[in-house]
VOGU-3710 file (C-alpha; in Angstrom, 3 decimals, decimal comma):
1> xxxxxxxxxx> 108,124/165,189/107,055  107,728/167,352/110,172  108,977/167,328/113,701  107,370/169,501/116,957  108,743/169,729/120,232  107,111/171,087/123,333  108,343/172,486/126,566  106,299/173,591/129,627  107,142/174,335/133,057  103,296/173,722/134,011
11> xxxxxxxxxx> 101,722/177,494/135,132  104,673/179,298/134,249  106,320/178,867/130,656  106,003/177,493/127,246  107,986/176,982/124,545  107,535/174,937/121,084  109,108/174,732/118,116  108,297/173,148/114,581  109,923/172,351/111,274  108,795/170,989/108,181
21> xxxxxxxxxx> 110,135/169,457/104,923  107,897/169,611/101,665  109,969/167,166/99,345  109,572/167,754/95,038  106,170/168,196/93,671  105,229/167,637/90,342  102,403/170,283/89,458  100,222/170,362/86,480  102,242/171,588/83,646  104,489/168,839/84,323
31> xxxxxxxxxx> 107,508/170,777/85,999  109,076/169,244/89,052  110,124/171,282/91,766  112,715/171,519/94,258  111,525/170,656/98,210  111,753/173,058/100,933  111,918/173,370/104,881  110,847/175,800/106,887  110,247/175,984/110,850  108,598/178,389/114,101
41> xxxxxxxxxx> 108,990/179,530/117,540  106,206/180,228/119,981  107,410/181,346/123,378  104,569/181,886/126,379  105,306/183,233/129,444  102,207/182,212/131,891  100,895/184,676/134,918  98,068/184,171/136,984  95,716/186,356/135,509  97,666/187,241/132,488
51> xxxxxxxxxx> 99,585/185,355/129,542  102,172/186,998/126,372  103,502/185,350/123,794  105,480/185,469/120,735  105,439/183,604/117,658  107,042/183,017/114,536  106,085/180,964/111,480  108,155/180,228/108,226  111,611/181,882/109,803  113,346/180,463/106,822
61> xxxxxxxxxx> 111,435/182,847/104,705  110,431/180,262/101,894  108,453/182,103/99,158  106,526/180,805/96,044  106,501/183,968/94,644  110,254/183,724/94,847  110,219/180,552/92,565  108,339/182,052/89,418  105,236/184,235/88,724  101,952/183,136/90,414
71> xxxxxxxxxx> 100,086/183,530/86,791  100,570/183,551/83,277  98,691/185,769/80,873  97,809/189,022/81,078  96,009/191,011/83,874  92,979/190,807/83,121  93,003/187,425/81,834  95,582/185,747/84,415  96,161/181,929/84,333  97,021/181,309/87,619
81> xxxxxxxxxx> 99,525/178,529/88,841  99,647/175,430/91,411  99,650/177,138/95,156  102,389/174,556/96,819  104,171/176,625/98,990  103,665/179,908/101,262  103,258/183,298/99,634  103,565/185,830/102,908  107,248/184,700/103,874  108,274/185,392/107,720
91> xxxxxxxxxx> 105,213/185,926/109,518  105,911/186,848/113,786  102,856/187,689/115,708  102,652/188,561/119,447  100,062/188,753/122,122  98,434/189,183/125,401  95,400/187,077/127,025  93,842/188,086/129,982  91,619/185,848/132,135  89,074/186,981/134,270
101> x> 88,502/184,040/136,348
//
């Protein structure tokens, strides 16, 4: 399940913001796991010839790695798990566009 909302004031401003639910998953050594939400920010402020912005992604900091190992065996002969969830955690970028026209 997932819900987005979007704000503009048209040439000046943008806002949005987006959250997500990831309900129990059954992976393929049978276990069942637990779901999970998670949700991000972007914030724009618009110039004529010049835009920054800010955003954030997965601000509730929900981690597979958190849940269990990634792989089984040893190093050099790792078994490696389902992926079904995000590994980097919080993840904020920010940014400037310029436009030449």
């Amino acid at each position: 399940m997932s819900f987005d909302v979007t704000y503009e004031i048209e040439g000046s401003f943008r806002f949005g913001a987006e959250s997500f639910y990831t309900g129990p998953q059954l992976l393929s050594d049978d276990t069942t796991l637990k779901g999970y939400a998670t949700f991000g920010l972007l914030v724009q402020k618009i110039w004529k010839h010049m835009d920054v912005f800010i955003n954030a992604e997965n601000l509730t900091d929900q981690r597979q790695t958190r849940w269990g190992n990634i792989y089984t065996g040893s190093i050099t002969k790792p078994n490696f798990r389902d992926i079904y969830a995000p590994f980097d955690g919080v993840v904020v970028n920010a940014g400037i566009r310029i436009k030449y026209c």
